[in-house]
N, C-alpha and C positions, 0 to 999 in steps of 0.2 A: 625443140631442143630445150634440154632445162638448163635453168640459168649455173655457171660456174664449169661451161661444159668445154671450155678450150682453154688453153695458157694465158693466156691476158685477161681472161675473166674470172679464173680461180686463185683465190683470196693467200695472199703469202704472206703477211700478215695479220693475225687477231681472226684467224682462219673461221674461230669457232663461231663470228659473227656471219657467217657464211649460210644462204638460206639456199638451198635447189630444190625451189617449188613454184612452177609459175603460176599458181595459186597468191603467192605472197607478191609477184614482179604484179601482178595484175592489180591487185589490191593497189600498189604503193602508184602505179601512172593512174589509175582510175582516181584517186586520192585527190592526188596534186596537179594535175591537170597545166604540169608549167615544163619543159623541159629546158635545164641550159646544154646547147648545144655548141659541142668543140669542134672545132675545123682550123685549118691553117692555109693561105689563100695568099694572094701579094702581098698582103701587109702585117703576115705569120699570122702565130698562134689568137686566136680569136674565140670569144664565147660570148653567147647571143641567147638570154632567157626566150621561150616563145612560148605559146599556149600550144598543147600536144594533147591529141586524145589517142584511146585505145579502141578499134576495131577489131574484132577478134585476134586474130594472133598478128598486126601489125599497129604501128603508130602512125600517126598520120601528122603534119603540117599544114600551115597555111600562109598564103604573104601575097604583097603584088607583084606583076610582074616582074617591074622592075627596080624588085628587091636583091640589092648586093647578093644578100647571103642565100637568098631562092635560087638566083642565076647560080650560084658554086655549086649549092647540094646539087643541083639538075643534071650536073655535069656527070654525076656518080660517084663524087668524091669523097673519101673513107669521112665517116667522125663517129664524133662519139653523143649521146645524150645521157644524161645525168637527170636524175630524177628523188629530192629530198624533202625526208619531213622530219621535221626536228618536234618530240614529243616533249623532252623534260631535261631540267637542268639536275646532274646526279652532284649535291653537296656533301662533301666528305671533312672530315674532321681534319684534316689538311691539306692546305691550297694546290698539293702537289696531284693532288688521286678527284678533284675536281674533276668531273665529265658529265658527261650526255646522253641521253636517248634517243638514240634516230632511225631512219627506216628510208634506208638509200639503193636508189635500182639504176644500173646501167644498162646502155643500148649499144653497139658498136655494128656498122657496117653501114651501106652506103642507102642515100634515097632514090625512090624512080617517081615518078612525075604520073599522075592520075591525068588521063590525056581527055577524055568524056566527059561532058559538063554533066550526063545521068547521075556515073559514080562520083562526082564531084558531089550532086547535089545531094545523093545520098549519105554520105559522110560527113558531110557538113550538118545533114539534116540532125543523122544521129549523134554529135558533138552536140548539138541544139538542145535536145533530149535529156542528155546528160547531165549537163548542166541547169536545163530547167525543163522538166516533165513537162511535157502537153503545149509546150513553147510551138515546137512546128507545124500548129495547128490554130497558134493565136496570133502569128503573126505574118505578114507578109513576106509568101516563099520569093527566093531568089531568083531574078529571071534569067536568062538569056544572057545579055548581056555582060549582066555583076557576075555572072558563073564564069564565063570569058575572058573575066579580067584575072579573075582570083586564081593566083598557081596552089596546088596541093600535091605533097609529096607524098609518099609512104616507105617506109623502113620496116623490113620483118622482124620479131623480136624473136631471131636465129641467134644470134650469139649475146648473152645476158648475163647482167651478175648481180647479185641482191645479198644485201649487208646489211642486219637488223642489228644493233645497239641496246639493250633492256637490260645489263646490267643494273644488281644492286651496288651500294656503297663498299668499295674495298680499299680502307683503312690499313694501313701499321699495326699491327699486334701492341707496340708502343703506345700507341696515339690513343687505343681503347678508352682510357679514360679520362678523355682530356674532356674539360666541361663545355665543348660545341656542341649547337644540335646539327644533327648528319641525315640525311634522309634523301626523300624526293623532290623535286618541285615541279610539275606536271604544268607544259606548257601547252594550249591548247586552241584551235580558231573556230572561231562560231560563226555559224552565217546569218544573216538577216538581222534583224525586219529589213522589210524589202521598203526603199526610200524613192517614191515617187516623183517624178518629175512637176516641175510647179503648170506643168502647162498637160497634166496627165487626165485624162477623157473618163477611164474607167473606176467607177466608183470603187468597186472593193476588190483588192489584193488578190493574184494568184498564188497558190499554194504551190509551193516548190522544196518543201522540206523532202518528202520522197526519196529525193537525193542528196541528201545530206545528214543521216540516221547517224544519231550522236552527237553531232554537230549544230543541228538548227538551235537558235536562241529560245531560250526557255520566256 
């Protein structure tokens, strides 16, 4: 389903920020790799940042057992995840048309529980992956056990909405010539160098840029 494809996911406000392309939903959870996720429980409305990957067309979770908010999602209970990357500060010649650049993707519907430590360890493996190429082959796989402990959820990305920001500056016809400067200011995160542990065995560094094109520290 493309994203903006039911009523609560289709944009009613600033509409034309409005993307239906899961081209672009894919892009922004591959990105950001953090979802905060909404739910409402005994103690109400609640949100809980978590690290969220994408496996083809679902999200996946992870936590301990006897994680509060694992035992609620388990249950099947609606929420929502939210998923943001904030690009650039938009500075305008008055304080009032001040804004931003962002590239924000929502998830709505419930999770089911990955009950097979297989698929467990395969999604796990490939979140592994993702974040650092050639990792699940450098380090010690998961046994038995740690697979047994760990719950993982998944959520299909069936109901979705994606809201990109990239506006230029829009000014006052008045304000044109007021002597501010008006422009971009492009906010950005870099990854790496990768900072070894002081008690680290392996003499030189794995390369893990791969997955972070644009990104890795020059």
């Amino acid at each position: 389903m493309e994203p903006g494809a039911t009523n609560r996911t289709t944009l009613k406000k600033a509409a034309h920020k409005a993307v239906e392309d899961s081209a672009a939903l894919h892009a922004i959870i591959d990105e950001v790799k953090i979802a905060h996720v909404a739910f409402s429980d005994h103690r109400g409305p609640t949100v809980i940042p978590m690290l969220a990957w994408r496996v083809g067309d679902s999200v996946y979770i992870h936590g301990a057992r006897n994680s509060q908010l694992i035992r609620h999602l388990k249950k099947g209970e609606p929420c929502c995840l939210t998923f943001t990357i904030f690009d650039a500060w938009v500075l305008a010649r008055s304080a009032f048309h001040h804004s931003a650049h962002y590239r924000c993707a929502m998830v709505f519907g419930q999770f089911e529980t990955v009950e097979d430590n297989a698929t467990k360890f395969e999604v796990l493996d490939a979140f592994l992956e993702q974040i650092a190429p050639g990792r699940g082959t450098e380090a010690r796989p998961s046994n038995e056990k740690e697979l047994t402990a760990t719950e993982v959820l998944r959520i299909p990305l069936t109901e979705t909405s994606v809201k990109i920001g990239r506006h230029g500056v829009n000014d006052d016809k008045e304000d044109m010539d007021l002597p501010v400067w008006a422009g971009i200011m492009p906010f950005r995160t870099v990854v790496g160098p990768l900072e070894p542990t002081a008690d680290n065995q392996v003499e030189n560094a794995p390369d893990y840029s791969a997955a972070y094109p644009g990104r890795w520290y020059e």
